[in-house]
C-alpha positions as CSV (number, residue, x, y, z in Angstrom):
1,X,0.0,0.0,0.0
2,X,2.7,2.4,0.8
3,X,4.4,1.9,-2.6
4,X,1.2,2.9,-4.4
5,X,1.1,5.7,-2.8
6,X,4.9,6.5,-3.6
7,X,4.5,5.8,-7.1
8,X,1.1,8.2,-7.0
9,X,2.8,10.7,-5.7
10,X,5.7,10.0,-8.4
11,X,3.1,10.6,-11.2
12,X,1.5,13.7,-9.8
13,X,4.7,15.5,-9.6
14,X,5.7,17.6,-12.7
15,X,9.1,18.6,-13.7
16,X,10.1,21.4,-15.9
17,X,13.1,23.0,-17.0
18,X,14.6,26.1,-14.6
19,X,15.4,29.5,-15.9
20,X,19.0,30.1,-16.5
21,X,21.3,32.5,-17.1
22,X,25.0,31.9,-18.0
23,X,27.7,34.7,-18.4
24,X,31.3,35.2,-18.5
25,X,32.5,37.3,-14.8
26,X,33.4,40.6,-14.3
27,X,37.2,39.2,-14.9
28,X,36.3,37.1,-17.9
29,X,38.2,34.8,-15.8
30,X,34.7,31.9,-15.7
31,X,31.5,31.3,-16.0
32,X,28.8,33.4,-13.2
33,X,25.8,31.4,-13.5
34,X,22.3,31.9,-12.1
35,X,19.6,29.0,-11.3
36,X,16.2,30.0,-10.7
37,X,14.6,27.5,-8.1
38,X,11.3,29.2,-6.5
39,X,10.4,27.3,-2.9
40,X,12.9,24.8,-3.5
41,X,14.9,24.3,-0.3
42,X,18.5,23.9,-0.1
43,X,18.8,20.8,1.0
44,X,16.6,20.0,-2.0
45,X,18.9,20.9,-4.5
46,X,21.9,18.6,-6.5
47,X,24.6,20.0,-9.1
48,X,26.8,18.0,-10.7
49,X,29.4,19.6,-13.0
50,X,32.0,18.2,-15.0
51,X,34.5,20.1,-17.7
52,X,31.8,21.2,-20.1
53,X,28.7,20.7,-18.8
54,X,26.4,20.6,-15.3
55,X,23.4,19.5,-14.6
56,X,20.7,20.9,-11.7
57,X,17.7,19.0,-9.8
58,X,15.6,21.0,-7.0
59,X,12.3,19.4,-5.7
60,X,9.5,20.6,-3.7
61,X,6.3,18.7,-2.9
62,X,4.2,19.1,-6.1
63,X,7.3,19.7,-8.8
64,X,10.5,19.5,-9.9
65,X,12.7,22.2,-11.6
66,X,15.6,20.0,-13.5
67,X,18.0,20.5,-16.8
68,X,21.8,19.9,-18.0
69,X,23.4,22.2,-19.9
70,X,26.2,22.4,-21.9
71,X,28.9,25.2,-21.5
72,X,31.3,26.1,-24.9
73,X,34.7,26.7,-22.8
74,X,36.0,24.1,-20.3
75,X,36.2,24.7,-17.0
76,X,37.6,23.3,-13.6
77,X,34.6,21.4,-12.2
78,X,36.7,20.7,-8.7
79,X,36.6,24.9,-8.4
80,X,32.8,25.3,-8.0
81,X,31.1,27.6,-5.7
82,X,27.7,27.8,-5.3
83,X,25.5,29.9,-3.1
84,X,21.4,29.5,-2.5
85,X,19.4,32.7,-1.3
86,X,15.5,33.3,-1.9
87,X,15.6,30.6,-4.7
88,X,18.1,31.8,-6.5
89,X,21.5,29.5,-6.8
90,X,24.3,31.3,-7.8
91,X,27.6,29.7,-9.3
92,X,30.4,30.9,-9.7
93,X,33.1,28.4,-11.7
94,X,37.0,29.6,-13.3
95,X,37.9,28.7,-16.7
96,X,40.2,25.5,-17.0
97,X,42.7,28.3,-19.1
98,X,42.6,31.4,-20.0
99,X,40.8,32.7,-23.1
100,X,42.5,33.9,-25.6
101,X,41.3,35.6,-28.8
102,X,42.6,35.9,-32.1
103,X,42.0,38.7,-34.6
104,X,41.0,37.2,-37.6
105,X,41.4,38.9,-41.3
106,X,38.8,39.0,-43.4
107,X,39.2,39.3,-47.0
């Protein structure tokens, strides 16, 4: 009995994809990324990261905010800070090397 009511609960909940926005810091120096997880709890929250990429779950009782997203410069995924305040996660992550830019000619 108690698994049906797991697995109803299960159903009911709806997941959908969190706003996001992804920058380059002040420093151009990483990436500042911003999460938006409305009455999601910390405690409630799990970010994974890896060179190119992270990925982001939050739950609360009747949803569930979750996405991966892909990042076009590496970075260094053991360097992660994160902050949660009013459901809004805030990460902050340094390039794996610096970025350098090339003028190119056109003809």
């Amino acid at each position: 009995m108690a698994s049906e009511k797991m697995s109803e609960e299960k159903r009911s909940k709806v997941t959908i994809l969190p706003s996001v926005n992804i920058c380059h810091d002040e420093k151009d120096e990483g990436y500042y990324i911003e999460v938006e997880l409305p009455g999601v709890e910390k405690e409630d929250i799990e970010l994974y990261f890896w060179s190119r990429g992270f990925c982001v779950d939050g739950n609360k009782k009747d949803l569930t905010y979750s996405g991966c997203y892909t990042l076009a410069h590496d970075v260094k995924s053991e360097e992660v800070k994160a902050k949660f305040e009013s459901g809004l996660l805030k990460i902050n992550v340094p390039f794996k090397e610096k970025l350098r830019a090339k003028k190119v000619k056109i003809e």
